[in-house]
PDB file of N, H, CA, C and O in Angstrom:
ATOM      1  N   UNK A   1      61.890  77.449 -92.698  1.00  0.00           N
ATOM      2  CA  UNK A   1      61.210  76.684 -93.729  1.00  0.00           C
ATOM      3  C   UNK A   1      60.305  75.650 -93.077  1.00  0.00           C
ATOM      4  O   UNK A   1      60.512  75.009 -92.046  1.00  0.00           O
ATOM      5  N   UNK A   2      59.689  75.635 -93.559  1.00  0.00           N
ATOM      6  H   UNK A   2      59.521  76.156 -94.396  1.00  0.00           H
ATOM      7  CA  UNK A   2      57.697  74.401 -93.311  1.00  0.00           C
ATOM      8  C   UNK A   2      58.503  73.053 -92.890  1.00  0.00           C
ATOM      9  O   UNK A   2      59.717  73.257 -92.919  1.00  0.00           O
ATOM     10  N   UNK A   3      58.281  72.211 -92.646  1.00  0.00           N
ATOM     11  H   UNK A   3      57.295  72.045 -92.622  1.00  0.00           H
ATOM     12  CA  UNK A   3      58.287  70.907 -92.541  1.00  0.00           C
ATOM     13  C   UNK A   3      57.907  70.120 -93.707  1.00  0.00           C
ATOM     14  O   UNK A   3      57.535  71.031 -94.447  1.00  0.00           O
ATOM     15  N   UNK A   4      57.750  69.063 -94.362  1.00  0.00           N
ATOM     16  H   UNK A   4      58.052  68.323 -93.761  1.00  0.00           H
ATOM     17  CA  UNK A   4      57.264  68.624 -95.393  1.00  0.00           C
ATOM     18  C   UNK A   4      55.980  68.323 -94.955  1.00  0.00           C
ATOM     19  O   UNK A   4      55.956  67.963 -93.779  1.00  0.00           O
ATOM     20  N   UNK A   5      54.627  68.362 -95.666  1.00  0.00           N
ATOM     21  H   UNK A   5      54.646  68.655 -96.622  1.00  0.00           H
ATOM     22  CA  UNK A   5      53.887  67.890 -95.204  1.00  0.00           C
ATOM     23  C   UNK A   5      53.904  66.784 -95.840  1.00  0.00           C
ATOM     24  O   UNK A   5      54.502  66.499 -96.878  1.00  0.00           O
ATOM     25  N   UNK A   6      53.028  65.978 -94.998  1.00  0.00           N
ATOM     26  H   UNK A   6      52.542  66.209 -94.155  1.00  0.00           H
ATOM     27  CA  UNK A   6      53.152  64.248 -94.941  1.00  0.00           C
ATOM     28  C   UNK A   6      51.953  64.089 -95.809  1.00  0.00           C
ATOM     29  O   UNK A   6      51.177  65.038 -95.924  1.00  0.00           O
ATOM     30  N   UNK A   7      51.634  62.399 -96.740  1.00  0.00           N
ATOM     31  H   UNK A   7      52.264  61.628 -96.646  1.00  0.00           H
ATOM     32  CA  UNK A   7      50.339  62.143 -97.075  1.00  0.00           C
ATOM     33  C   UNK A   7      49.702  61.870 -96.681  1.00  0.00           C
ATOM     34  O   UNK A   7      49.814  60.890 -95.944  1.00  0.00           O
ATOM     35  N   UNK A   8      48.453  62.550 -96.859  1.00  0.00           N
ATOM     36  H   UNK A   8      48.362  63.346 -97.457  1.00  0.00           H
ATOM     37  CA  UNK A   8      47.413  62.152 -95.640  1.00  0.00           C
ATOM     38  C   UNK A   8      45.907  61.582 -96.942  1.00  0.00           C
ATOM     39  O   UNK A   8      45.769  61.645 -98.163  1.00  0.00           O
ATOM     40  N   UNK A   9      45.280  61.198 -96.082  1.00  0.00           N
ATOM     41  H   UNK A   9      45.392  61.146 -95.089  1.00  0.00           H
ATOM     42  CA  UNK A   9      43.794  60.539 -96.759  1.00  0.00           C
ATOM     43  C   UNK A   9      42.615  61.697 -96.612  1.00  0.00           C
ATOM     44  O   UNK A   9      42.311  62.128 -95.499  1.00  0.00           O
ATOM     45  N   UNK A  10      41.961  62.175 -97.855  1.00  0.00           N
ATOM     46  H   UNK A  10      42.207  61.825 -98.758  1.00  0.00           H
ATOM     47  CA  UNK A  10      41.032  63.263 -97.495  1.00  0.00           C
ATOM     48  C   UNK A  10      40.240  62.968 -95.816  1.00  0.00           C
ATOM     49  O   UNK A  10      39.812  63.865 -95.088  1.00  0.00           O
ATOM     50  N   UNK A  11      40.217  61.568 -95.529  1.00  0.00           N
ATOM     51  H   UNK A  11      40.564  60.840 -96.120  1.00  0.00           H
ATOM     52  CA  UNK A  11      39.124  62.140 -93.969  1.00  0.00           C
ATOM     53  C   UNK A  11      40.616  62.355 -93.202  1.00  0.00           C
ATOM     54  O   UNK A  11      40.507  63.285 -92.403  1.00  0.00           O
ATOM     55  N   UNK A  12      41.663  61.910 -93.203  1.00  0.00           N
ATOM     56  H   UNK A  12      41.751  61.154 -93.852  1.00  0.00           H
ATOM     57  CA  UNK A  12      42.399  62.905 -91.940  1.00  0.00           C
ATOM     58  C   UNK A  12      42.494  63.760 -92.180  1.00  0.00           C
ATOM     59  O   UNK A  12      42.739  64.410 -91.164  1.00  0.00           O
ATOM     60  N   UNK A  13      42.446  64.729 -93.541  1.00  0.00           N
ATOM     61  H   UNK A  13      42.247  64.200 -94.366  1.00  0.00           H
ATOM     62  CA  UNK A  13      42.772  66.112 -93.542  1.00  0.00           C
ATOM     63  C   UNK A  13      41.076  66.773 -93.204  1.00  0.00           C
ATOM     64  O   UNK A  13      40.988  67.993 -93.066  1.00  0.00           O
ATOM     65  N   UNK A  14      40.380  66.306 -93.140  1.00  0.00           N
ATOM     66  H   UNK A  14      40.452  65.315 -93.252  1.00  0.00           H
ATOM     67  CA  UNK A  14      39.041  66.546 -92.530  1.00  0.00           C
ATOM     68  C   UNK A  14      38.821  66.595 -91.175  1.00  0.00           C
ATOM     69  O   UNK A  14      38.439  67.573 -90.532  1.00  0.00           O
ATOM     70  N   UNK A  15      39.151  65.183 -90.658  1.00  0.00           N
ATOM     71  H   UNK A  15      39.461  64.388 -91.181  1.00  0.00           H
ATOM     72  CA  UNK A  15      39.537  65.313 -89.380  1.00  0.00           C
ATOM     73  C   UNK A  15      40.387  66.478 -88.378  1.00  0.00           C
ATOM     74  O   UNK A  15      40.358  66.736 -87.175  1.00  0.00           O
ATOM     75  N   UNK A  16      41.218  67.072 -89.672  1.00  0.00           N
ATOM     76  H   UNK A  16      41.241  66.863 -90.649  1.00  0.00           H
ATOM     77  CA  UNK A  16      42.054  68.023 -88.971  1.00  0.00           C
ATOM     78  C   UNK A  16      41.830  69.172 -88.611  1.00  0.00           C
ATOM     79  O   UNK A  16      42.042  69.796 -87.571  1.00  0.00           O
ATOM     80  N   UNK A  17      41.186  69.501 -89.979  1.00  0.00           N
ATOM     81  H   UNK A  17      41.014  68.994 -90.824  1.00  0.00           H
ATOM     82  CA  UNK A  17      40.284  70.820 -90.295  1.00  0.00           C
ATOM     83  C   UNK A  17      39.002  70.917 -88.758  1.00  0.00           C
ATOM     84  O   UNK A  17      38.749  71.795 -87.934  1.00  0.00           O
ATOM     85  N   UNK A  18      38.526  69.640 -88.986  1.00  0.00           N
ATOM     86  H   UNK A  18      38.732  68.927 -89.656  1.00  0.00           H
ATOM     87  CA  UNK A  18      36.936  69.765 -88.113  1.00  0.00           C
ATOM     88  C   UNK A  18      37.882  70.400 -86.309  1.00  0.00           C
ATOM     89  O   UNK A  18      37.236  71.154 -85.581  1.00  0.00           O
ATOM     90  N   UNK A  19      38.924  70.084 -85.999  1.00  0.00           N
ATOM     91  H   UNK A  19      39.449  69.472 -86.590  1.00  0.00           H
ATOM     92  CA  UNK A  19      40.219  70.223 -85.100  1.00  0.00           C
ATOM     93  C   UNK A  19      39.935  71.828 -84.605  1.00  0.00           C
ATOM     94  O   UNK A  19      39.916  72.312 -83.474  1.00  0.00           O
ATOM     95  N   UNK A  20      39.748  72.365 -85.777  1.00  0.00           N
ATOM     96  H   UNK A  20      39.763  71.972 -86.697  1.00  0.00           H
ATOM     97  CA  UNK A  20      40.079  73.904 -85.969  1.00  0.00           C
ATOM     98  C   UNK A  20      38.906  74.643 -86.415  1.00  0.00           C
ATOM     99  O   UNK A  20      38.907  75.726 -87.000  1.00  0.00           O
ATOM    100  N   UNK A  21      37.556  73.685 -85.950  1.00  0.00           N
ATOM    101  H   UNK A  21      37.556  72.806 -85.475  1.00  0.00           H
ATOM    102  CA  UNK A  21      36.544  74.625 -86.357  1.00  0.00           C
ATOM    103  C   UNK A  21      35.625  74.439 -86.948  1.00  0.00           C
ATOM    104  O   UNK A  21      34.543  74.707 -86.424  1.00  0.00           O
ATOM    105  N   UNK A  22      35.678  73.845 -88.429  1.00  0.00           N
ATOM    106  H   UNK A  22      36.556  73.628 -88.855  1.00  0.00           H
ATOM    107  CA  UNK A  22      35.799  73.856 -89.286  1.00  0.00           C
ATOM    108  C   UNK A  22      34.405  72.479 -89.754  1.00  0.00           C
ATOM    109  O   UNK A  22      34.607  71.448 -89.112  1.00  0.00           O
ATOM    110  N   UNK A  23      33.129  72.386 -90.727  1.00  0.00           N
ATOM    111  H   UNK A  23      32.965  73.223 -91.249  1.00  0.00           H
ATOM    112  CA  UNK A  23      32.431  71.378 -90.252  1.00  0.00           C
ATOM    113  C   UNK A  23      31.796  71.076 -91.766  1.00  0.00           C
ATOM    114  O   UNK A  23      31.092  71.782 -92.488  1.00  0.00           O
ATOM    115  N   UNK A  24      32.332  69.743 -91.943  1.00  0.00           N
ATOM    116  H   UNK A  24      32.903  69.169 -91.356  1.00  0.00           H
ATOM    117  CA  UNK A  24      31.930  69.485 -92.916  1.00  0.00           C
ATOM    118  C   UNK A  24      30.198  69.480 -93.050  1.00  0.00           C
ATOM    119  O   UNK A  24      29.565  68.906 -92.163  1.00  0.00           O
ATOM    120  N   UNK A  25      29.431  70.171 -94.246  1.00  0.00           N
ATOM    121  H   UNK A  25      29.946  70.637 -94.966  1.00  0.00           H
ATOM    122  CA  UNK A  25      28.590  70.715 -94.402  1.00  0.00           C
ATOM    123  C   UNK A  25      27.426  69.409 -95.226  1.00  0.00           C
ATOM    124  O   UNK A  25      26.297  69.028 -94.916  1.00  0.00           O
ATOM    125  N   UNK A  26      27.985  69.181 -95.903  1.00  0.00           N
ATOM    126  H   UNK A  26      28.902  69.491 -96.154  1.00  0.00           H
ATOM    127  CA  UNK A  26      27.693  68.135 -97.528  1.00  0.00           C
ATOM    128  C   UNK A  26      29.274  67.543 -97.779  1.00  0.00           C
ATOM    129  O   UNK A  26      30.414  67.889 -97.470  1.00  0.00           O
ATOM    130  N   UNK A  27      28.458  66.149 -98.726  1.00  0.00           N
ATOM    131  H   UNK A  27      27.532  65.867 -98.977  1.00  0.00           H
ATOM    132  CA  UNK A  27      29.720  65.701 -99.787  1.00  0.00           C
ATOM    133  C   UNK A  27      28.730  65.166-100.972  1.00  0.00           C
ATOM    134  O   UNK A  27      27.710  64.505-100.780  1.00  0.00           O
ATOM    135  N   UNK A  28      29.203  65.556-102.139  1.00  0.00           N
ATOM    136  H   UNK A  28      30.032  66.093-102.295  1.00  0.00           H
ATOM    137  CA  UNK A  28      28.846  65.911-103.485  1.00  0.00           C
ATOM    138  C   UNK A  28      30.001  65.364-104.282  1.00  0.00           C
ATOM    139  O   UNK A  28      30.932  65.955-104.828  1.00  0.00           O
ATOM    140  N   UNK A  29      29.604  63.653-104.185  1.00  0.00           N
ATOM    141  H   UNK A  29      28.848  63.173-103.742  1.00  0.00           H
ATOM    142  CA  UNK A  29      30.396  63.006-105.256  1.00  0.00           C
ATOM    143  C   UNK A  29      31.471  62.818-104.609  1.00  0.00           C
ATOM    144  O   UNK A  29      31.070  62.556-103.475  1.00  0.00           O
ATOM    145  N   UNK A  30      33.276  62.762-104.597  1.00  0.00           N
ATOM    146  H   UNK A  30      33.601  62.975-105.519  1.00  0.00           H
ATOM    147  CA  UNK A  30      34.743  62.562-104.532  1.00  0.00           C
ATOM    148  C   UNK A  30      34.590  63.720-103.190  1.00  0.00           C
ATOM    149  O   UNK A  30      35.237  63.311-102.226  1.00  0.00           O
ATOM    150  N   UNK A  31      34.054  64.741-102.980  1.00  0.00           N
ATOM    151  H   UNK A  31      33.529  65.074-103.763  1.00  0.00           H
ATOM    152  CA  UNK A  31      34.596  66.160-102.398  1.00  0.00           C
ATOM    153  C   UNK A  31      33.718  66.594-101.181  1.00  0.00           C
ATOM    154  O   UNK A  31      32.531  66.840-101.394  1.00  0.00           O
ATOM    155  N   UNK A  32      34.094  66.675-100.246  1.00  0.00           N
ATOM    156  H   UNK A  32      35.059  66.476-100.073  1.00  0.00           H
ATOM    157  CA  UNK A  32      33.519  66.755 -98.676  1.00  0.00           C
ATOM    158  C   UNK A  32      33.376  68.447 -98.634  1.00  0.00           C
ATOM    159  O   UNK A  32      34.238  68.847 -99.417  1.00  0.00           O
ATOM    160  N   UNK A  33      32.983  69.089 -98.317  1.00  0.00           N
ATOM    161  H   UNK A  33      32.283  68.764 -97.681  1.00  0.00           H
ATOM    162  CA  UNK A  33      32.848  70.909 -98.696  1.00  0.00           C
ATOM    163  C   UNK A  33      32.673  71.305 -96.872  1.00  0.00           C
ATOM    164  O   UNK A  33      31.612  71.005 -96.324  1.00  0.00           O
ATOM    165  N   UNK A  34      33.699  71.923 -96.136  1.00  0.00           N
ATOM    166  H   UNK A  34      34.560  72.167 -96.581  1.00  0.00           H
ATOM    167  CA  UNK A  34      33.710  71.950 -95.002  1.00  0.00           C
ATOM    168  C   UNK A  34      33.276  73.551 -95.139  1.00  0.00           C
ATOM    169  O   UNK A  34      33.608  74.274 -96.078  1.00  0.00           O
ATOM    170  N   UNK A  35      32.436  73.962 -93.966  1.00  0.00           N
ATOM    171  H   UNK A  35      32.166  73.375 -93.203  1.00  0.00           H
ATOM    172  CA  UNK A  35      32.684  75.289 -93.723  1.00  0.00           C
ATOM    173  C   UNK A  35      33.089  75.804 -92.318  1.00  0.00           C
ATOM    174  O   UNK A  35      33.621  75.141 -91.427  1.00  0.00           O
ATOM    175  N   UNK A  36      32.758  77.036 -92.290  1.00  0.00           N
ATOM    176  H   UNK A  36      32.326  77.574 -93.013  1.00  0.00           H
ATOM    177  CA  UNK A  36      32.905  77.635 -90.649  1.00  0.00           C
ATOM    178  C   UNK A  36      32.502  78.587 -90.458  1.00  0.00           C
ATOM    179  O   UNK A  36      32.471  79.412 -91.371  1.00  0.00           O
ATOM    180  N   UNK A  37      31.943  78.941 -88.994  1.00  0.00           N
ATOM    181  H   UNK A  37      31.969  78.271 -88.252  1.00  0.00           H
ATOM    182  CA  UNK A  37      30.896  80.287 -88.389  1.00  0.00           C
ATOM    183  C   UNK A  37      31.937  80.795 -89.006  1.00  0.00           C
ATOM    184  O   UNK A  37      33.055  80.358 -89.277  1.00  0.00           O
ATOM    185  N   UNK A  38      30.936  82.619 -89.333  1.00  0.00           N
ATOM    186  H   UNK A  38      30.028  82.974 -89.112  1.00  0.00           H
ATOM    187  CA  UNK A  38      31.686  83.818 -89.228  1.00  0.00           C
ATOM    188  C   UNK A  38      32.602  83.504 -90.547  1.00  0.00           C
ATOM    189  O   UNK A  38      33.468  84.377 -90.605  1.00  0.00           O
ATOM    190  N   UNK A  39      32.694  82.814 -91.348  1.00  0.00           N
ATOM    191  H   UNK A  39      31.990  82.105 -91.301  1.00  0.00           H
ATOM    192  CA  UNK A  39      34.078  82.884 -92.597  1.00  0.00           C
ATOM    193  C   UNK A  39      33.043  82.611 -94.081  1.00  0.00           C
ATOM    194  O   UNK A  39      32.123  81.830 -94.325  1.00  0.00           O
ATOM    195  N   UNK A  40      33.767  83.729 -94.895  1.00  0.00           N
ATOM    196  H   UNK A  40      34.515  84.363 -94.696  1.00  0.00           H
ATOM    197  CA  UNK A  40      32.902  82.831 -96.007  1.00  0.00           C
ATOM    198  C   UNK A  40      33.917  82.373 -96.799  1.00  0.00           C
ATOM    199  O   UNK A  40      33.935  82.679 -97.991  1.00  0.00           O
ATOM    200  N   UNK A  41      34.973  81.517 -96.198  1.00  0.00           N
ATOM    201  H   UNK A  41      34.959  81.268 -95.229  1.00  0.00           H
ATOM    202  CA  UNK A  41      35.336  80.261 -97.361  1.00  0.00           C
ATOM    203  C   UNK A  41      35.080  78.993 -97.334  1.00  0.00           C
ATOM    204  O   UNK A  41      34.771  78.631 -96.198  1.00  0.00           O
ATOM    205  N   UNK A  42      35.079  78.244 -98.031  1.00  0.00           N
ATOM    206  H   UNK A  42      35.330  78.538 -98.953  1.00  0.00           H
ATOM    207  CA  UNK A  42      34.619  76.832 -97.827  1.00  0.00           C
ATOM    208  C   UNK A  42      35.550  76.283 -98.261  1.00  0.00           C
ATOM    209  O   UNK A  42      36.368  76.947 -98.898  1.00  0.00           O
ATOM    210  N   UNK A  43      35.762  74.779 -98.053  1.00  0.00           N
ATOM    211  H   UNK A  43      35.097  74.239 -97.535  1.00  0.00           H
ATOM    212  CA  UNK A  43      37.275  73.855 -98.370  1.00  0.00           C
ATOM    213  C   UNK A  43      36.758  72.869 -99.157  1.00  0.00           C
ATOM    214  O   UNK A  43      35.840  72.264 -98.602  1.00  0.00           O
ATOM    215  N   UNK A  44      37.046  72.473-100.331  1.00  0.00           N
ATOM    216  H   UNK A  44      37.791  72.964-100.781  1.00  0.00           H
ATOM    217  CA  UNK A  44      36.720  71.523-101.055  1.00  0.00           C
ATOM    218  C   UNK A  44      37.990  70.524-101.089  1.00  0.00           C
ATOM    219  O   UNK A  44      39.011  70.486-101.776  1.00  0.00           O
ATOM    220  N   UNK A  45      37.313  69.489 -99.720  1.00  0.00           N
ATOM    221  H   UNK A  45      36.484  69.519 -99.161  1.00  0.00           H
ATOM    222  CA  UNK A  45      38.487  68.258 -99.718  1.00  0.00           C
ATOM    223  C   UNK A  45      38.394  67.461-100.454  1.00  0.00           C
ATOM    224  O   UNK A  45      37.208  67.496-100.781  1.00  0.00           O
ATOM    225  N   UNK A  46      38.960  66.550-101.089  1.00  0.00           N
ATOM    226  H   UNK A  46      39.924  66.521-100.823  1.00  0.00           H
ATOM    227  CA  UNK A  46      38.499  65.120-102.574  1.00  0.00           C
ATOM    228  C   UNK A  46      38.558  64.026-101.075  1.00  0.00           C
ATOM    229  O   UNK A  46      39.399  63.906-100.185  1.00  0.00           O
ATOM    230  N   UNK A  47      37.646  63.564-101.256  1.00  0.00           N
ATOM    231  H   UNK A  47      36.963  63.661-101.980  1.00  0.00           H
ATOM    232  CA  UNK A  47      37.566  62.105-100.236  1.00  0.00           C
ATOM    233  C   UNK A  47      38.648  61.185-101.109  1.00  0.00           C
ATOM    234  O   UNK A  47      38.080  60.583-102.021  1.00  0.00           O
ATOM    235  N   UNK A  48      39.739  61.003-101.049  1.00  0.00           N
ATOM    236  H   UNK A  48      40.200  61.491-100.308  1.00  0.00           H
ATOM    237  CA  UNK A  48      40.474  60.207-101.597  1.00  0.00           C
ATOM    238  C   UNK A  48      41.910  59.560-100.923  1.00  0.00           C
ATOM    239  O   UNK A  48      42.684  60.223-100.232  1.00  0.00           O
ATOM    240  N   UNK A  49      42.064  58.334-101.222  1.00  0.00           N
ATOM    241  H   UNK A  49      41.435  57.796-101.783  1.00  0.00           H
ATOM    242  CA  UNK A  49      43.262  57.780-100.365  1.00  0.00           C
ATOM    243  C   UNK A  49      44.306  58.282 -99.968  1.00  0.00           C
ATOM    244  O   UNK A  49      44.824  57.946 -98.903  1.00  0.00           O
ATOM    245  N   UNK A  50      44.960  59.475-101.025  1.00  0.00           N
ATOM    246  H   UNK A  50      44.539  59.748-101.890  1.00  0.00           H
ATOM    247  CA  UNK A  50      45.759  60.104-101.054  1.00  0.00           C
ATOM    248  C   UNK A  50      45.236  61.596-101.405  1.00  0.00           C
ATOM    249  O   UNK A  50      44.660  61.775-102.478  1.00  0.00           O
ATOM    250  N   UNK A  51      45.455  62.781-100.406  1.00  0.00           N
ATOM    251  H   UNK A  51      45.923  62.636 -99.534  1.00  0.00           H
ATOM    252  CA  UNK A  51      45.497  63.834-101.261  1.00  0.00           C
ATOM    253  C   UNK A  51      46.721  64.371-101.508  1.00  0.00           C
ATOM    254  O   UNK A  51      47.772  64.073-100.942  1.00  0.00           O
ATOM    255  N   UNK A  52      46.482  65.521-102.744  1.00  0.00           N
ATOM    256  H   UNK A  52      45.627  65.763-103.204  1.00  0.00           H
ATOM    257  CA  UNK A  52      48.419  65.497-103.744  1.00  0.00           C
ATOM    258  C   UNK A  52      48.486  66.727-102.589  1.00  0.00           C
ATOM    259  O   UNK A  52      47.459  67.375-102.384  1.00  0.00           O
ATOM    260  N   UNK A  53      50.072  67.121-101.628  1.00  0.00           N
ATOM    261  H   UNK A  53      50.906  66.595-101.794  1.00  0.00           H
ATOM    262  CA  UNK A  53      50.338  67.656-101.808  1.00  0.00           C
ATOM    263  C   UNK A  53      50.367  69.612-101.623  1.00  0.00           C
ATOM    264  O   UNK A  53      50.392  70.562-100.840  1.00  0.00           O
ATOM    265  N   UNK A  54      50.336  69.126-103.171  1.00  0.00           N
ATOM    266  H   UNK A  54      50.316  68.354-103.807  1.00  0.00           H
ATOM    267  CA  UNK A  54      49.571  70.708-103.576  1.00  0.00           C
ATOM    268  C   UNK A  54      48.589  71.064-103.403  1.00  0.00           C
ATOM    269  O   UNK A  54      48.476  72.284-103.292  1.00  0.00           O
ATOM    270  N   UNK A  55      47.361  70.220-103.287  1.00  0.00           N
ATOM    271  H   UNK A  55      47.453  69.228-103.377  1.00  0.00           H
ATOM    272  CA  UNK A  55      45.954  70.604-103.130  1.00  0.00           C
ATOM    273  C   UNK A  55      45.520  70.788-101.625  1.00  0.00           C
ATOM    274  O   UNK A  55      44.554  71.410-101.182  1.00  0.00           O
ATOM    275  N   UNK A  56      46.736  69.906-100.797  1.00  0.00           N
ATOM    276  H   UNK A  56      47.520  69.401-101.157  1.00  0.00           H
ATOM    277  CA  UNK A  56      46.707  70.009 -98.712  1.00  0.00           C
ATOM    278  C   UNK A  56      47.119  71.466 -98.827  1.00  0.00           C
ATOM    279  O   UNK A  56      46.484  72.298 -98.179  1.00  0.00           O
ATOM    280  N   UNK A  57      48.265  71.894 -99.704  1.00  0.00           N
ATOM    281  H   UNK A  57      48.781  71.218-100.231  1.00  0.00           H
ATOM    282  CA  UNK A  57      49.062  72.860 -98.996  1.00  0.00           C
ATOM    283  C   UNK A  57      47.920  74.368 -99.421  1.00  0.00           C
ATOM    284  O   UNK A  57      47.941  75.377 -98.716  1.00  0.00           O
ATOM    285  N   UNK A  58      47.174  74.265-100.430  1.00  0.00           N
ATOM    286  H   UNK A  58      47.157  73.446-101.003  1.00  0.00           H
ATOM    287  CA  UNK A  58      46.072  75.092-101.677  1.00  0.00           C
ATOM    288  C   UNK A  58      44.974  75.458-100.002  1.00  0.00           C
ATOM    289  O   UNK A  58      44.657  76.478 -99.389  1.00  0.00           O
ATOM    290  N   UNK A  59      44.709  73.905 -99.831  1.00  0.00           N
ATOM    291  H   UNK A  59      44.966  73.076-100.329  1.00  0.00           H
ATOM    292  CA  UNK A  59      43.176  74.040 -98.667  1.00  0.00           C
ATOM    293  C   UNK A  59      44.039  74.666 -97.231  1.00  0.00           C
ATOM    294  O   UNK A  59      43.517  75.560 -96.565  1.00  0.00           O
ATOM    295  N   UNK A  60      45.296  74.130 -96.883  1.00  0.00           N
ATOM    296  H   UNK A  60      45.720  73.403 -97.424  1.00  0.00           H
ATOM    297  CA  UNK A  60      45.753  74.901 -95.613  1.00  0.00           C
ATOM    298  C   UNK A  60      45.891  76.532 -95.801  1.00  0.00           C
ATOM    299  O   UNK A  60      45.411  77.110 -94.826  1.00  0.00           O
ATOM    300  N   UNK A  61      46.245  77.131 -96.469  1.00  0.00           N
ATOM    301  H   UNK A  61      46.634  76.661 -97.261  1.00  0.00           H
ATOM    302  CA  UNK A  61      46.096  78.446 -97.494  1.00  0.00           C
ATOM    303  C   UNK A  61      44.553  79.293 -97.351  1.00  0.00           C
ATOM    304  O   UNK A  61      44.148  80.301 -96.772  1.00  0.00           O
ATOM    305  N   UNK A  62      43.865  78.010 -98.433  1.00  0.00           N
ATOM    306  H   UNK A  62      44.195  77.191 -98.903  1.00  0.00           H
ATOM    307  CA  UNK A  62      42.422  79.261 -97.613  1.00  0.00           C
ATOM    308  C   UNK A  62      42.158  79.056 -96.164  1.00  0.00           C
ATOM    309  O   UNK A  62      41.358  79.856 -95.679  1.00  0.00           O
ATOM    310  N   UNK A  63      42.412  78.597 -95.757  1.00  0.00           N
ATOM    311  H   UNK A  63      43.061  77.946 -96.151  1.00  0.00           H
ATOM    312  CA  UNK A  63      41.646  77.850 -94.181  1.00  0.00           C
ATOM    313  C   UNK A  63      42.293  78.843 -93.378  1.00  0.00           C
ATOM    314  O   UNK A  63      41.836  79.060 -92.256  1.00  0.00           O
ATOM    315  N   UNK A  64      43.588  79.668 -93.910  1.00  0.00           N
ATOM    316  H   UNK A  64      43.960  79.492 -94.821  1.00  0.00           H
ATOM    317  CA  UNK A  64      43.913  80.648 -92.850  1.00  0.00           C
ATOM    318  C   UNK A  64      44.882  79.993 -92.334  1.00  0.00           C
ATOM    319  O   UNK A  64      44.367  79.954 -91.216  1.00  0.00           O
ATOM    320  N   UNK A  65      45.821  79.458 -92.197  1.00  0.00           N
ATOM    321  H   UNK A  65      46.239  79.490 -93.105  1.00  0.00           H
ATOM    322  CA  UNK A  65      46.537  78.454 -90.877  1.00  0.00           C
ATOM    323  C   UNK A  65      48.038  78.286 -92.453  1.00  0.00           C
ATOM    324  O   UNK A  65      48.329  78.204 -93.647  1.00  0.00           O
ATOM    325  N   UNK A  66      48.447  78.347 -90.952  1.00  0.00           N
ATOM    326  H   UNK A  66      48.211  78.413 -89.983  1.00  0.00           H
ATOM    327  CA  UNK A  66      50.397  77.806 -91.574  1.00  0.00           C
ATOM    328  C   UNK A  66      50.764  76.364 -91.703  1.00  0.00           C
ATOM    329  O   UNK A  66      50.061  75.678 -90.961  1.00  0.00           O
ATOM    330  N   UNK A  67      51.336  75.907 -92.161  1.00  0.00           N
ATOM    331  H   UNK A  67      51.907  76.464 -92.764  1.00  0.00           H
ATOM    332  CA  UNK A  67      51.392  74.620 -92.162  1.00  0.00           C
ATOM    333  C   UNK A  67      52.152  74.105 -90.923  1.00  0.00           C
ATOM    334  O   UNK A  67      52.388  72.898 -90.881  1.00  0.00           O
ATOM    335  N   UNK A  68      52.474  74.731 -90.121  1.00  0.00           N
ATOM    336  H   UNK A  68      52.281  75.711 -90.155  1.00  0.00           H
ATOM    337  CA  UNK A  68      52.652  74.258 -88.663  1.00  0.00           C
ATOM    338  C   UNK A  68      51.747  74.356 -88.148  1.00  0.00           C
ATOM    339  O   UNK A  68      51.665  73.598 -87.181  1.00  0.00           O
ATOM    340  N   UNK A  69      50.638  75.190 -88.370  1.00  0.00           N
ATOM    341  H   UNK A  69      50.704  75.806 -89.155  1.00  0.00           H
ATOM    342  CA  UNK A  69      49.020  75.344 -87.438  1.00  0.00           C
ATOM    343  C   UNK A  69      49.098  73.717 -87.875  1.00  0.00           C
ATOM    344  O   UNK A  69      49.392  72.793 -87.116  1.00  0.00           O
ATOM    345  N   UNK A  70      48.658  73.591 -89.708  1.00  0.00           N
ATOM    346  H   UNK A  70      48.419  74.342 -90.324  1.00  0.00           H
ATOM    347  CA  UNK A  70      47.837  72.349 -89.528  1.00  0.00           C
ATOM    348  C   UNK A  70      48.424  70.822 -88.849  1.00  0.00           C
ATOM    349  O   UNK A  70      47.898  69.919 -88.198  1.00  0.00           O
ATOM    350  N   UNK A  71      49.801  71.090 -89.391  1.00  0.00           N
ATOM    351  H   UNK A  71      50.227  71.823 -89.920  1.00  0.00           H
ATOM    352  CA  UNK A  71      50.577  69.883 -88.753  1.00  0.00           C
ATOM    353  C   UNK A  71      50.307  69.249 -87.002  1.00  0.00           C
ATOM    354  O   UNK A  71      50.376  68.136 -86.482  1.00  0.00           O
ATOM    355  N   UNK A  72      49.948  70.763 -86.470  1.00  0.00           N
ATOM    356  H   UNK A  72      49.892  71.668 -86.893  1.00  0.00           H
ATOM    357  CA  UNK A  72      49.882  70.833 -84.318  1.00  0.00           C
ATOM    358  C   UNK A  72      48.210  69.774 -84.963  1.00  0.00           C
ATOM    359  O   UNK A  72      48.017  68.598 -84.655  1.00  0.00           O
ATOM    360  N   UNK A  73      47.605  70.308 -85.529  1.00  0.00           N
ATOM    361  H   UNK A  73      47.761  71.263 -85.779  1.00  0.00           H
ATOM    362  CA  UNK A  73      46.266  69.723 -85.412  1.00  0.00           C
ATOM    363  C   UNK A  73      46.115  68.423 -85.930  1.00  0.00           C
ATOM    364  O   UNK A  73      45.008  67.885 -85.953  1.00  0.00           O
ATOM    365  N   UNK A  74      47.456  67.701 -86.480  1.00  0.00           N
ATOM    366  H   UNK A  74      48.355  68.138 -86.461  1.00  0.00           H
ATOM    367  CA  UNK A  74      47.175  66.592 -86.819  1.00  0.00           C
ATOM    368  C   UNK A  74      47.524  65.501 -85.553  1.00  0.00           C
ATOM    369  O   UNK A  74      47.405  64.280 -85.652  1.00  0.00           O
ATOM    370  N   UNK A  75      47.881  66.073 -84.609  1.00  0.00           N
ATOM    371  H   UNK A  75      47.978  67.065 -84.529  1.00  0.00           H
ATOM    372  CA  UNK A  75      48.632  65.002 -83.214  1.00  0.00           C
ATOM    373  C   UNK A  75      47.040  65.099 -82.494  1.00  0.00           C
ATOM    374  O   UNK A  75      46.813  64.540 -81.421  1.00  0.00           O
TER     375      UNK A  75
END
């Protein structure tokens, strides 16, 4: 079983992402829109103090990565 993931602030989960590739493109209002060579998904992070959760565990999901990938990329 996963670890819990911890709360993080949309730029560390940005920060984490950019870790793995990943480059924020634009931000359009609350939401930073990261992409990456070669993939066509994009991550719609909320720039916000807190993100819920469900919406870290939603963006670790498309991004491809386990929540132990993203956790290694948060050290």
């Amino acid at each position: 079983m996963a670890p819990p993931l911890p709360v993080l602030s949309g730029q560390e989960v940005r920060r984490a992402f950019e870790r793995d590739g990943w480059l924020c493109v634009r931000q359009k209002g609350s939401h930073m829109i990261l992409t990456r060579a070669n993939s066509m998904a994009t991550l719609s992070v909320p720039d916000h103090k807190e993100v819920a959760r469900g919406t870290l565990r939603s963006l670790i999901k498309a991004a491809g990565l386990t929540q132990e990938q993203f956790l290694d990329l948060l050290d």
